[in-house]
N, C-alpha and C positions, 0 to 999 in steps of 0.2 A: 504494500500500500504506500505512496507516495501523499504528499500533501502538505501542505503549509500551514506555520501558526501564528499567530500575531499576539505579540502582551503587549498592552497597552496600560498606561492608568487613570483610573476611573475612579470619581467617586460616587458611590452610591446615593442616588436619589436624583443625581443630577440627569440633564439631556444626555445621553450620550451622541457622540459626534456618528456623523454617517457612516464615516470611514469603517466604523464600527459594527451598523446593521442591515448593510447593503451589501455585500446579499449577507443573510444572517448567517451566523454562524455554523458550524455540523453539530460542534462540543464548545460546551463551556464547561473549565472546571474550575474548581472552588476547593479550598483546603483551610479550615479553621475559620470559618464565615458565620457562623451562630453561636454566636457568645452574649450577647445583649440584646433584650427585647425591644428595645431602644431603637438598633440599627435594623431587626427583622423588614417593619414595612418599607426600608430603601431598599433595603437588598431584593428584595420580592419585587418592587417595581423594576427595580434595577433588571433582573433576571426577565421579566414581562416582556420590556422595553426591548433589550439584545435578542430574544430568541424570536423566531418564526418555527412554523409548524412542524418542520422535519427538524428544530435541535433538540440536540439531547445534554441537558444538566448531569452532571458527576459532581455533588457535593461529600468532600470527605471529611473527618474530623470527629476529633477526641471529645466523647462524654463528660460534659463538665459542669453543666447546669440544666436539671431533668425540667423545668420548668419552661427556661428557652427556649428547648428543643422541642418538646411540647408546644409552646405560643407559633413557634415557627410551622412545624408540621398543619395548625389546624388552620396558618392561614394562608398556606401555600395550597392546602389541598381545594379551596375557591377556584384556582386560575392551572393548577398543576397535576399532572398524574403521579402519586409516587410509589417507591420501589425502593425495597433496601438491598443492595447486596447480601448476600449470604456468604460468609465470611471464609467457607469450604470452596469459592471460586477464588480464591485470593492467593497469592505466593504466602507461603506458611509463615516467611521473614515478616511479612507485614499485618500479621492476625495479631488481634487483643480484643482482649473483654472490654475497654471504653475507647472502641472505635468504632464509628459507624462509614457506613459509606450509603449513599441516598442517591438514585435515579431519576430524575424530573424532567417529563415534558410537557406541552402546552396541552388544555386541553382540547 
C-alpha cells in the first residue's frame, strides 16, 4: 500500500483550513485526546468538521479518567459509529489493561 500523510496543527474547535478537508481524509488518528470534559465538545466538532463519509477515526489512549471517557463516548455516539479494538488484534508489545483503542466513523 502506498500513500501519503500530512501533520498539520490544529486547534480544536477552531475552522480548520481547507488544505485540511479537501478531499477529506482516509484516517485520522489521535493518541491521548480524552482527558478533559472540557476539550470533548472541540475535539468532536473538531473530528465532525475533518472527516467525510468514507474516514475512519483510530482514537488511542490510556484509561485515566472513567468519567471522561464516559462524557466523550455518549456524545460522540450522536454524530459517530463506534468500535473498540479488541486488544487480541494488537502486537502483544502494545496490550494493557488501561488502554483502549476506539474506531469512529460518520454516521
Amino acid at each position: 500500500m502506498r500513500g501519503s500523510a500530512k501533520v498539520m496543527e490544529f486547534i480544536w474547535g477552531d475552522d480548520p483550513d481547507l488544505e485540511l478537508t479537501e478531499p477529506p481524509p482516509d484516517v485520522v488518528l489521535g493518541s491521548d485526546v480524552i482527558y478533559s470534559e472540557g476539550a470533548v465538545l472541540d475535539l468532536l466538532s473538531t473530528l465532525r468538521q475533518l472527516c467525510g463519509g468514507e474516514t475512519t477515526i483510530f482514537l488511542a489512549g490510556e484509561l485515566r479518567n472513567d468519567a471522561v471517557l464516559e462524557y466523550f463516548l455518549e456524545c460522540a455516539m450522536k454524530d459517530f459509529v463506534i468500535g473498540r479494538l479488541d486488544q487480541r488484534q494488537w502486537h502483544p508489545d502494545y496490550c494493557s489493561s488501561r488502554v483502549v483503542l476506539y474506531v469512529l466513523v460518520k454516521k
